[in-house]
C-alpha positions in Angstrom: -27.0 -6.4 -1.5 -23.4 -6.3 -3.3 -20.9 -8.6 -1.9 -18.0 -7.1 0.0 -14.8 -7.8 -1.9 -11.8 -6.9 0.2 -8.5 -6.1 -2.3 -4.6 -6.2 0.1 -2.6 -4.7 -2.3 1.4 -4.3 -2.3 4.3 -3.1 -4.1 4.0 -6.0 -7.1 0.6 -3.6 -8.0 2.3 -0.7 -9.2 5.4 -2.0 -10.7 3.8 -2.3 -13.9 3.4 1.4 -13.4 6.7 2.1 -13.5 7.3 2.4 -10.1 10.0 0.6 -8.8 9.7 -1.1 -5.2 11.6 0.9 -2.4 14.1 -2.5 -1.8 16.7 -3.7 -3.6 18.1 -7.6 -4.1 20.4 -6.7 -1.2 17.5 -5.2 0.9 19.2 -1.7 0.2 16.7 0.8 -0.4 18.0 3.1 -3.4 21.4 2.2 -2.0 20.5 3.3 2.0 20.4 0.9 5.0 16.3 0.8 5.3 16.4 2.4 9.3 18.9 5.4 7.1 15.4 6.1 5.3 12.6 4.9 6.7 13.0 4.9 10.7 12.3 7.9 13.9 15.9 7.6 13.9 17.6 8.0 10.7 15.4 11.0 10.5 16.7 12.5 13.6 20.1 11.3 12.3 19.9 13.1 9.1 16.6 14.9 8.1 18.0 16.4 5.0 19.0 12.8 3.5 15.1 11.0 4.5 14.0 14.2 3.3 15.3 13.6 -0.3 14.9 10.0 -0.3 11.1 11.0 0.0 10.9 13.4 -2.2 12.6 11.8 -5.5 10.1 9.0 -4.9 7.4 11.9 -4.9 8.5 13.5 -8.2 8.5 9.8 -9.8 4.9 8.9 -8.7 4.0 12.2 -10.3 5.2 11.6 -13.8 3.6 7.5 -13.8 -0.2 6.6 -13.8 -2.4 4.1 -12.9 -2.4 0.6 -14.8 -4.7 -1.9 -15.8 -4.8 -3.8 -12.8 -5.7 -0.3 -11.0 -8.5 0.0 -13.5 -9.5 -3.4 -13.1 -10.7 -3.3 -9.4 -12.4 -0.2 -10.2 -14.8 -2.0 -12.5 -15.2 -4.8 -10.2 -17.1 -1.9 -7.9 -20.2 -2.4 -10.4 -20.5 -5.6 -8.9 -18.9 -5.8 -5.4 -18.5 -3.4 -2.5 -14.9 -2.9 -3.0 -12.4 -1.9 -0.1 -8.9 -1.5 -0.7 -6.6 -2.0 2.0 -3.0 -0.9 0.4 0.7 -1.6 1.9 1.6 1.0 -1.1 2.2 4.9 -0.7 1.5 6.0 -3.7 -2.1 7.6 -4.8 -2.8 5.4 -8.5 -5.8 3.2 -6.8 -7.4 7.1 -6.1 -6.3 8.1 -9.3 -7.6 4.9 -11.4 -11.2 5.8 -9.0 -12.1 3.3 -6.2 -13.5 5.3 -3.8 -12.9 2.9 -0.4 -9.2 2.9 0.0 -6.9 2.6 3.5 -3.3 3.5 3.3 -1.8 1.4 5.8 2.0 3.0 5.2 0.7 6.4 5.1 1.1 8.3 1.7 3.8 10.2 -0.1 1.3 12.9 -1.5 1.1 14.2 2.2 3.1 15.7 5.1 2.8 15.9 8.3 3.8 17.9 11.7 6.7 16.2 13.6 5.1 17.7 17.0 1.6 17.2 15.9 0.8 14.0 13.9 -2.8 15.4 13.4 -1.9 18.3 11.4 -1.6 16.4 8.2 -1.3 18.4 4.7 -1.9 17.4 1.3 2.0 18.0 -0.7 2.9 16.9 -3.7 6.4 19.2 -4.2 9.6 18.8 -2.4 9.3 18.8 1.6 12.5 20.6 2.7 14.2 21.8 5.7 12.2 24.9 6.6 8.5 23.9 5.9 6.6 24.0 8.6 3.6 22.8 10.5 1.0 26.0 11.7 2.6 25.1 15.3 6.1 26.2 13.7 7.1 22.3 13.8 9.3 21.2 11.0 7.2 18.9 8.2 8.0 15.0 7.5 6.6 12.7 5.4 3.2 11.4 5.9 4.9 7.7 6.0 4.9 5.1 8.5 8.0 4.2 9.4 9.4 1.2 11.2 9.1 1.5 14.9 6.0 3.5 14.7 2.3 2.4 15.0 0.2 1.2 12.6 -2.6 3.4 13.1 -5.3 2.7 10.5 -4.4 -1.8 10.9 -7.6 -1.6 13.0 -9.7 -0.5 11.1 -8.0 -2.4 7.9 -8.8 -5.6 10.4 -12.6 -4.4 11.3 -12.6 -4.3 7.1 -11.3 -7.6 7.0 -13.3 -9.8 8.9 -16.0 -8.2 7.1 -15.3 -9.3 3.5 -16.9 -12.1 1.4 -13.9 -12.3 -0.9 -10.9 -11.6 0.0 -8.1 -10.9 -3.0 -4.6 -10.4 -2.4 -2.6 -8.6 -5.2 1.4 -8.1 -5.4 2.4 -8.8 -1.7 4.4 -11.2 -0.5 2.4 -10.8 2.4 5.5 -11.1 4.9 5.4 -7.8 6.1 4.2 -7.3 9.6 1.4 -6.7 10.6 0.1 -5.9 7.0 0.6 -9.6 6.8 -1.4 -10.2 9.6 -5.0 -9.1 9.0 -5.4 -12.2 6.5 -6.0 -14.2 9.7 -8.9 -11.9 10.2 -11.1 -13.3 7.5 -14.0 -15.8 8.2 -13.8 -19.4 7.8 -14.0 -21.1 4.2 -14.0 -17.1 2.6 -12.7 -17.5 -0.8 -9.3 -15.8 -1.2 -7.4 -15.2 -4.6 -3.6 -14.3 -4.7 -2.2 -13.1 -7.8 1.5 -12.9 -8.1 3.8 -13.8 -10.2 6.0 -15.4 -7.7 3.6 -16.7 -5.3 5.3 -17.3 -2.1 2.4 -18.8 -0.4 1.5 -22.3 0.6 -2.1 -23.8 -1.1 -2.6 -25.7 1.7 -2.1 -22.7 5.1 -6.0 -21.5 3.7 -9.4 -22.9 2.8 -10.6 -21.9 -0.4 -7.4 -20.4 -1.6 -6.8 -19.7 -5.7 -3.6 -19.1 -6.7 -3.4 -16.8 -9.6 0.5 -17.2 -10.5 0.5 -14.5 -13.0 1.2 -10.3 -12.5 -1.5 -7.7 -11.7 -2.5 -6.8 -14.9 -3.3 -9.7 -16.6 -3.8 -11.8 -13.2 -6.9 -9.2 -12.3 -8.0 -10.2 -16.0 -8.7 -13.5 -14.7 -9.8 -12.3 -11.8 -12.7 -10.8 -13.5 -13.7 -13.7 -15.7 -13.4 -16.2 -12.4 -15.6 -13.8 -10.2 -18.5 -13.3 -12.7 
Protein backbone atom coordinates (compact mmCIF):
# COMPACT_ATOMS: atom_id res chain seq x y z
CA UNK A 1 0.00 0.00 0.00
CA UNK A 2 1.49 3.55 -1.23
CA UNK A 3 2.26 5.92 1.45
CA UNK A 4 0.13 9.01 1.79
CA UNK A 5 2.22 12.03 1.00
CA UNK A 6 0.36 15.21 1.91
CA UNK A 7 1.83 18.47 -0.31
CA UNK A 8 0.58 22.41 1.53
CA UNK A 9 1.34 24.41 -1.16
CA UNK A 10 1.33 28.42 -1.36
CA UNK A 11 2.06 31.35 -3.44
CA UNK A 12 6.20 30.77 -3.46
CA UNK A 13 4.88 27.50 -5.92
CA UNK A 14 3.87 29.37 -8.72
CA UNK A 15 6.05 32.29 -8.87
CA UNK A 16 8.43 30.52 -10.87
CA UNK A 17 5.39 30.41 -13.19
CA UNK A 18 5.36 33.77 -13.69
CA UNK A 19 2.66 34.46 -11.50
CA UNK A 20 3.27 37.13 -9.23
CA UNK A 21 1.92 36.83 -5.50
CA UNK A 22 -1.33 39.04 -4.96
CA UNK A 23 0.79 41.29 -2.01
CA UNK A 24 3.13 43.67 -2.38
CA UNK A 25 6.29 44.75 0.05
CA UNK A 26 3.81 47.30 1.52
CA UNK A 27 1.05 44.57 1.92
CA UNK A 28 -0.74 46.52 -1.10
CA UNK A 29 -2.31 44.18 -3.30
CA UNK A 30 -1.62 45.46 -7.02
CA UNK A 31 -1.75 48.86 -5.28
CA UNK A 32 -5.41 48.21 -3.30
CA UNK A 33 -5.92 48.03 0.44
CA UNK A 34 -6.34 43.99 0.65
CA UNK A 35 -10.33 44.42 2.35
CA UNK A 36 -10.64 47.01 -1.25
CA UNK A 37 -10.11 43.45 -3.15
CA UNK A 38 -10.52 40.65 -1.31
CA UNK A 39 -13.38 41.20 1.44
CA UNK A 40 -17.77 40.89 1.52
CA UNK A 41 -17.26 44.44 1.88
CA UNK A 42 -15.16 46.00 -0.67
CA UNK A 43 -17.26 44.07 -3.01
CA UNK A 44 -20.36 45.58 -1.83
CA UNK A 45 -18.38 48.79 -1.85
CA UNK A 46 -17.35 48.60 -5.33
CA UNK A 47 -18.21 45.44 -7.36
CA UNK A 48 -16.93 46.81 -10.54
CA UNK A 49 -13.24 47.45 -9.06
CA UNK A 50 -13.02 43.55 -7.18
CA UNK A 51 -14.48 42.62 -10.31
CA UNK A 52 -11.45 43.74 -12.38
CA UNK A 53 -8.98 43.02 -9.83
CA UNK A 54 -10.19 39.37 -10.41
CA UNK A 55 -10.26 39.24 -13.68
CA UNK A 56 -6.68 40.65 -14.78
CA UNK A 57 -5.35 37.99 -12.44
CA UNK A 58 -7.63 35.53 -14.62
CA UNK A 59 -6.29 36.63 -18.08
CA UNK A 60 -2.55 36.24 -16.54
CA UNK A 61 -3.01 32.66 -15.17
CA UNK A 62 -4.24 31.88 -18.73
CA UNK A 63 -1.24 32.92 -20.69
CA UNK A 64 1.51 31.02 -17.80
CA UNK A 65 1.77 27.15 -17.27
CA UNK A 66 2.74 24.86 -14.93
CA UNK A 67 6.56 24.50 -13.74
CA UNK A 68 8.85 22.01 -12.73
CA UNK A 69 7.95 21.87 -9.27
CA UNK A 70 4.22 21.32 -10.46
CA UNK A 71 5.54 18.47 -12.49
CA UNK A 72 7.57 17.22 -9.88
CA UNK A 73 4.69 16.17 -7.36
CA UNK A 74 2.95 14.65 -10.15
CA UNK A 75 5.67 12.05 -10.54
CA UNK A 76 5.99 11.55 -6.99
CA UNK A 77 2.18 9.93 -7.46
CA UNK A 78 4.03 6.71 -8.89
CA UNK A 79 5.24 6.28 -5.61
CA UNK A 80 2.95 7.97 -2.96
CA UNK A 81 -0.69 8.65 -2.60
CA UNK A 82 -0.43 12.27 -3.26
CA UNK A 83 -3.00 14.98 -1.84
CA UNK A 84 -2.53 18.50 -2.46
CA UNK A 85 -3.97 20.86 -0.15
CA UNK A 86 -3.22 24.48 -1.99
CA UNK A 87 -3.60 28.13 -0.38
CA UNK A 88 -3.14 29.10 -4.32
CA UNK A 89 -6.13 30.03 -6.75
CA UNK A 90 -4.82 29.21 -9.67
CA UNK A 91 -5.46 25.78 -11.66
CA UNK A 92 -1.34 24.77 -12.69
CA UNK A 93 -1.23 21.62 -10.05
CA UNK A 94 -4.55 20.37 -12.37
CA UNK A 95 -2.93 21.35 -15.34
CA UNK A 96 0.66 19.80 -14.49
CA UNK A 97 -1.96 16.40 -13.54
CA UNK A 98 -2.24 15.40 -9.89
CA UNK A 99 -5.53 14.26 -9.60
CA UNK A 100 -6.14 14.84 -5.51
CA UNK A 101 -6.14 18.56 -5.08
CA UNK A 102 -8.23 20.91 -2.45
CA UNK A 103 -8.42 24.53 -3.11
CA UNK A 104 -8.63 25.99 0.22
CA UNK A 105 -9.00 29.89 -1.23
CA UNK A 106 -11.39 28.90 -3.86
CA UNK A 107 -10.30 29.23 -7.51
CA UNK A 108 -10.11 32.00 -10.15
CA UNK A 109 -11.17 29.63 -13.05
CA UNK A 110 -14.82 29.72 -11.40
CA UNK A 111 -17.74 31.89 -10.42
CA UNK A 112 -20.13 31.73 -8.27
CA UNK A 113 -23.89 33.07 -7.29
CA UNK A 114 -23.78 35.89 -4.67
CA UNK A 115 -27.43 34.53 -3.37
CA UNK A 116 -26.58 30.95 -3.86
CA UNK A 117 -23.02 29.93 -3.03
CA UNK A 118 -23.92 26.35 -4.44
CA UNK A 119 -24.43 27.37 -7.95
CA UNK A 120 -20.80 27.45 -8.78
CA UNK A 121 -19.64 27.73 -12.67
CA UNK A 122 -16.61 26.86 -14.42
CA UNK A 123 -15.31 30.76 -16.06
CA UNK A 124 -12.29 31.47 -17.44
CA UNK A 125 -13.31 35.05 -19.31
CA UNK A 126 -14.03 38.33 -17.73
CA UNK A 127 -16.91 38.18 -14.92
CA UNK A 128 -18.67 41.56 -15.30
CA UNK A 129 -21.52 43.45 -14.06
CA UNK A 130 -24.49 41.77 -15.70
CA UNK A 131 -23.57 37.90 -15.48
CA UNK A 132 -25.72 36.15 -13.77
CA UNK A 133 -26.48 33.16 -11.68
CA UNK A 134 -29.80 30.91 -13.13
CA UNK A 135 -31.58 32.56 -9.92
CA UNK A 136 -30.90 36.05 -11.76
CA UNK A 137 -28.22 36.78 -8.87
CA UNK A 138 -25.23 38.74 -10.02
CA UNK A 139 -21.76 36.35 -10.38
CA UNK A 140 -18.57 36.90 -8.08
CA UNK A 141 -15.51 35.15 -7.95
CA UNK A 142 -15.31 31.71 -6.76
CA UNK A 143 -12.59 33.19 -3.97
CA UNK A 144 -12.60 33.09 -0.44
CA UNK A 145 -12.37 36.17 0.96
CA UNK A 146 -11.39 37.41 4.36
CA UNK A 147 -14.32 37.33 6.74
CA UNK A 148 -15.74 34.35 5.12
CA UNK A 149 -15.54 30.58 6.05
CA UNK A 150 -13.15 28.30 5.11
CA UNK A 151 -15.25 25.67 3.87
CA UNK A 152 -13.17 22.80 2.53
CA UNK A 153 -10.22 23.42 6.00
CA UNK A 154 -12.14 20.31 7.26
CA UNK A 155 -11.67 18.27 5.03
CA UNK A 156 -8.00 19.67 4.23
CA UNK A 157 -7.58 18.76 8.21
CA UNK A 158 -9.33 15.11 7.95
CA UNK A 159 -6.43 14.91 4.91
CA UNK A 160 -3.92 15.98 7.19
CA UNK A 161 -3.90 13.86 10.05
CA UNK A 162 -3.97 11.23 7.60
CA UNK A 163 -0.62 11.68 5.93
CA UNK A 164 2.69 9.83 6.37
CA UNK A 165 4.77 12.69 4.91
CA UNK A 166 3.84 15.75 5.20
CA UNK A 167 5.75 18.45 2.59
CA UNK A 168 5.27 22.01 2.77
CA UNK A 169 6.10 24.07 -0.47
CA UNK A 170 6.22 28.06 -0.86
CA UNK A 171 4.20 29.12 2.31
CA UNK A 172 5.16 30.97 4.92
CA UNK A 173 2.63 29.16 6.58
CA UNK A 174 1.34 32.33 8.57
CA UNK A 175 -1.80 32.51 7.10
CA UNK A 176 -4.73 31.49 9.17
CA UNK A 177 -6.12 28.85 9.39
CA UNK A 178 -4.21 27.48 6.25
CA UNK A 179 -1.41 27.66 8.79
CA UNK A 180 -3.19 25.77 11.12
CA UNK A 181 -3.78 22.24 9.82
CA UNK A 182 0.09 21.51 10.24
CA UNK A 183 -0.84 20.87 13.88
CA UNK A 184 -3.02 18.15 12.58
CA UNK A 185 -0.34 15.74 11.65
CA UNK A 186 0.75 12.74 13.83
CA UNK A 187 3.52 12.68 16.08
CA UNK A 188 7.22 12.19 14.80
CA UNK A 189 5.66 12.42 10.84
CA UNK A 190 8.41 13.54 8.80
CA UNK A 191 7.71 16.97 7.35
CA UNK A 192 9.92 18.84 4.59
CA UNK A 193 9.65 22.63 3.94
CA UNK A 194 11.09 23.97 0.94
CA UNK A 195 11.55 27.72 0.65
CA UNK A 196 13.85 29.86 -0.15
CA UNK A 197 13.40 32.02 2.86
CA UNK A 198 12.31 29.64 5.38
CA UNK A 199 10.64 31.38 8.07
CA UNK A 200 10.28 28.51 10.33
CA UNK A 201 11.92 27.32 13.47
CA UNK A 202 13.90 23.63 13.25
CA UNK A 203 13.21 23.11 16.54
CA UNK A 204 8.70 23.91 16.77
CA UNK A 205 8.51 20.12 14.92
CA UNK A 206 9.87 16.60 15.21
CA UNK A 207 11.36 15.28 12.15
CA UNK A 208 11.48 18.50 10.37
CA UNK A 209 13.89 19.02 7.02
CA UNK A 210 14.49 22.17 5.94
CA UNK A 211 14.97 22.47 2.27
CA UNK A 212 16.12 26.25 2.01
CA UNK A 213 16.05 26.41 -1.65
CA UNK A 214 12.81 27.37 -4.35
CA UNK A 215 10.19 24.92 -5.65
CA UNK A 216 11.72 23.83 -8.52
CA UNK A 217 14.97 22.82 -7.66
CA UNK A 218 13.93 22.26 -3.85
CA UNK A 219 11.25 19.44 -5.14
CA UNK A 220 14.45 18.11 -7.00
CA UNK A 221 15.78 17.20 -3.81
CA UNK A 222 12.81 16.36 -2.56
CA UNK A 223 12.68 13.49 -4.94
CA UNK A 224 16.24 12.20 -4.42
CA UNK A 225 15.66 12.43 -0.39
CA UNK A 226 12.23 10.49 -0.58
CA UNK A 227 13.44 7.59 -2.72
Amino acid sequence: MKKRLVVLTGAGISAESGIKTFRDADGLWEGHDIYEVASPQGFHANPELVLDFYNQRRRQLLEVSPNKAHHNLVSLEKKFKVDIITQNVDDLHERAGNKNIIHLHGELLKARSTKNKHLVYNWNKDIVMGDVCEENAQLRPHIVWFGEDVPLLEKAAEITLQADILVIIGTSMQVYPAASLVNYIQHNTPIYFIDPKPAVNKNAFNNLTIIKDVASSGTDKLITMLK
